[in-house]
C-alpha positions, 0 to 999 in steps of 0.5 A: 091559273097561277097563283096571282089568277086565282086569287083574282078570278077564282070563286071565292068559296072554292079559294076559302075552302083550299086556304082554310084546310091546312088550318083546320087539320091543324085546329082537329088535331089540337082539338082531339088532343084538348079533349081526349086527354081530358076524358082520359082524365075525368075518367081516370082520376076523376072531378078534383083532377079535372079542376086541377088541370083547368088551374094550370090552364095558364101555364099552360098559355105561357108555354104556349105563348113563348113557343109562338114568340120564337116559332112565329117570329122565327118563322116568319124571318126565315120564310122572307130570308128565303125568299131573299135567297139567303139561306145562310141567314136563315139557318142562322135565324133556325139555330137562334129559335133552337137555342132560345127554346133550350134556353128559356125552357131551362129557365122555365124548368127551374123557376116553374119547380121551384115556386110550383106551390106558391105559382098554383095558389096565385092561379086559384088553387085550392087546398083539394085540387093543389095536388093534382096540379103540382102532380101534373106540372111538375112533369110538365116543367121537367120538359120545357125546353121539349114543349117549347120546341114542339111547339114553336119548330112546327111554325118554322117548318111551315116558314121554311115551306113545308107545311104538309110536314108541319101538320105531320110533326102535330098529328104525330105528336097528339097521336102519341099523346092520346095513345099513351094517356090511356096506358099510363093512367089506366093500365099503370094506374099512374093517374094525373102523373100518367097523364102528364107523362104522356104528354112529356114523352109524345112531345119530346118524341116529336121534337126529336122528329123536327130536329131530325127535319132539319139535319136529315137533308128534308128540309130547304135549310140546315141546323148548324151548330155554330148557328146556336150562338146567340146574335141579338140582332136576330133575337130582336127581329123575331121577337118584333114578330113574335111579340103580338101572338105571345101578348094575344096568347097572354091576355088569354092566361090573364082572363082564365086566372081571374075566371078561376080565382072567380070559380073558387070563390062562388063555386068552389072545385066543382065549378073549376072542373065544369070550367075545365069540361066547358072550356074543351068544348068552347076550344071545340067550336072556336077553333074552326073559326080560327082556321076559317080567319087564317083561310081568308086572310091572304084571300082578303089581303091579296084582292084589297091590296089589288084594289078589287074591292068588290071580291074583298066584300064577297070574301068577307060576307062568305067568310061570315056566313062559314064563321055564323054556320059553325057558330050556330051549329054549337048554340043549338047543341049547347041549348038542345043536346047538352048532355051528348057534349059533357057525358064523354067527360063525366062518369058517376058524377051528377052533381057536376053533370047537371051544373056543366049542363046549365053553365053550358046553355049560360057560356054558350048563350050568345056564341052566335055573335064570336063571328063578327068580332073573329072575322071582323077582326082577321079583316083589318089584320089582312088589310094592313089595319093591324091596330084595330085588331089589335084594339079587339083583341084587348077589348075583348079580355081587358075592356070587357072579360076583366070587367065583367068578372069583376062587376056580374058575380057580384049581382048574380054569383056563379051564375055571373061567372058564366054570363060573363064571357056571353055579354062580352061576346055580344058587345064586342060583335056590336063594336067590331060591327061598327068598325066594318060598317064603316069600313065597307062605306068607305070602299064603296065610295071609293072609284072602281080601279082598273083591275075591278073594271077588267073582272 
């Protein structure tokens, strides 16, 4: 069957499952990378470097965040210039991504060193861990320009239709990174700077590898020179793409620095690096759920858009049920196995042992409810009703997580902290329920279209 026909006709679980394994091979390696690297970290330098690296958490997010701008945005405008068979267009779309990434990493290099102290204690740094994070930053701002690249040149390898080399450019770059980790800190004994040192050389690595893609003849467009002279038309096509993951990926920065400042005041260090642990283990089970969000998309959007509303209904549910199974596989070992998650990443420290096995049952407490508003919320993207999505996603950290952090430490303390990120998952499951509810309603009611009548 050609892609059209499946999309209408094939079994839905079978199609979930095709869309979704790209995503997921995506999501196992960024997994293994969060993780890894904070185990060699626990391990190696121990508690205070480990809260350290959670309060540059949201540097991190920015890095991110931009890399996403200009790699999704240009992307996305390259795989549609093809599309359109302008190749020239496009190659002129890949130089403008490459020089915004050079371009806003050096400013990101530059302001990053030079306010890293006042920039850390904005984000909750605390006179014990500053150190450890001005330690890693610092190596980590040197090469932004690499950081940006390797991040946002996988999205625009996937745009030009090459994705099997996208997944590639990661594997080999978290590869690399969780190879180094353990011959700079252990055998070097460079400790956090090691760490940090990893990271640089693996991304600049792979970033030289992108490059390579797309001077090399590998790839279906050319990086030009010429093409590095900024057109702001271009510029402002990829930023009206890239603006809405960068502002997602922001609002996330924004909710960790207050989860922190929050940490500091009502538990101090050991709470920041429970956090740390707490917050690679929520990666862990929320990233499948994204590849399963990105798997369904095209499912859900293709047969909406061909009005088989019937088959739009079934994907959702499966969708759902993959989404509620994942979920629930970790509540139970949050609640029942703790201590099997958290060992990897503490060694001779009980004290922080016993208060990330408690904050784990409270942060895990309602994650069987993250489906309903990830799914519910990849729905609407896929059927063209992105300003529900959109509402969400802002409810989700401004409505609720913001609020909550405000208001639950002051009745409960540290234990508030913890509850807060449960509560809002709750309400927002409630909210996003309604809005599907209310959606499938209205399909129903809808008549049955040709195309429904034919399957």
């Amino acid at each position: 069957m050609d892609k059209r026909r499946r999309l209408e006709e094939e079994s839905i679980p079978k199609l979930l499952w095709e869309y979704s394994i790209p995503a997921l091979a995506g999501s196992l390696v960024y997994i293994l990378y969060n993780i890894v690297d904070r185990i060699f970290i626990s391990f190696g330098v121990g508690r205070l470097a480990i809260a350290g690296l959670s309060i540059t958490l949201p540097l991190f997010t920015l890095i991110l965040a931009t890399g996403l701008f200009v790699g999704m945005g240009g992307g996305s405008l390259i795989s549609i210039s093809l599309g359109a068979r302008k190749e020239k267009y496009a190659e002129k779309i890949l130089g403008n991504a490459i020089a915004l990434f050079v371009i806003i990493g050096i400013i990101f290099s530059v302001t990053g060193l030079a306010f890293l102290d006042e920039i850390l204690s904005l984000f909750g740094a605390t006179p014990n861990n500053i150190t450890y994070a001005k330690s890693y930053m610092s190596i980590i701002f040197f090469a932004s320009p690499f950081q940006l690249m390797f991040i946002g040149m996988n999205h625009i390898i996937r745009g030009e239709g090459n994705p099997k080399t996208a997944m590639t450019m990661s594997i080999i770059g978290c590869g690399l990174n969780i190879v180094l980790d353990p011959l700079f800190i252990f055998v070097f004994g460079m400790g956090i700077k090691g760490a940090a040192l990893a990271t640089v050389i693996s991304n600049v690595i792979a970033a030289f590898l992108q490059l390579y893609h797309f001077v090399g003849g590998k790839s279906k467009i050319t990086f030009r020179v010429e093409n590095l002279k900024l057109d702001f038309t271009v510029i402002k096509e990829i930023a009206s793409i890239g603006v809405a993951p960068f502002i997602m990926q922001m609002s996330n920065s924004i909710v960790v620095i207050f989860i922190n400042k929050n940490l500091n005041i009502y538990g101090g260090d050991i709470a920041i690096a429970a956090f740390g642990i707490i917050n690679s283990l929520s990666t862990l089970f929320f990233m499948p759920l994204v590849g399963i969000y990105q798997g369904s998309q095209p499912i859900l959007g293709f047969n909406y858009g061909a009005g088989i509303y019937t088959r739009v209904r079934e994907a959702y549910k499966i969708s759902l049920k993959t989404a509620l199974l994942v979920s629930a596989t970790g509540f139970i070992m949050a609640m029942f196995i703790p201590n099997i998650l958290i060992t990897p990443f503490i060694k001779n420290d009980p004290e922080l042992f016993i208060l990330t096995e408690n904050a784990l049952r409270i942060f895990f407490s309602m994650v069987l409810f993250m489906g309903f508003h990830t799914i519910g919320g990849s729905y609407f993207q896929a059927v063209g009703k992105a300003k529900i999505t959109t509402l969400i996603n802002m409810l989700r950290q401004f409505g609720l997580m913001l609020p909550m952090l405000y208001f639950l430490p002051k009745y409960f303390g540290l234990k508030g902290v913890w509850m807060a990120a449960p509560v809002t998952d709750f309400i927002l499951a409630v909210f996003t329920s309604y809005f599907v509810f209310s959606e499938f309603k209205r399909l129903k009611e809808l008549p049955v279209t040709s195309k429904e009548q034919e399957i």
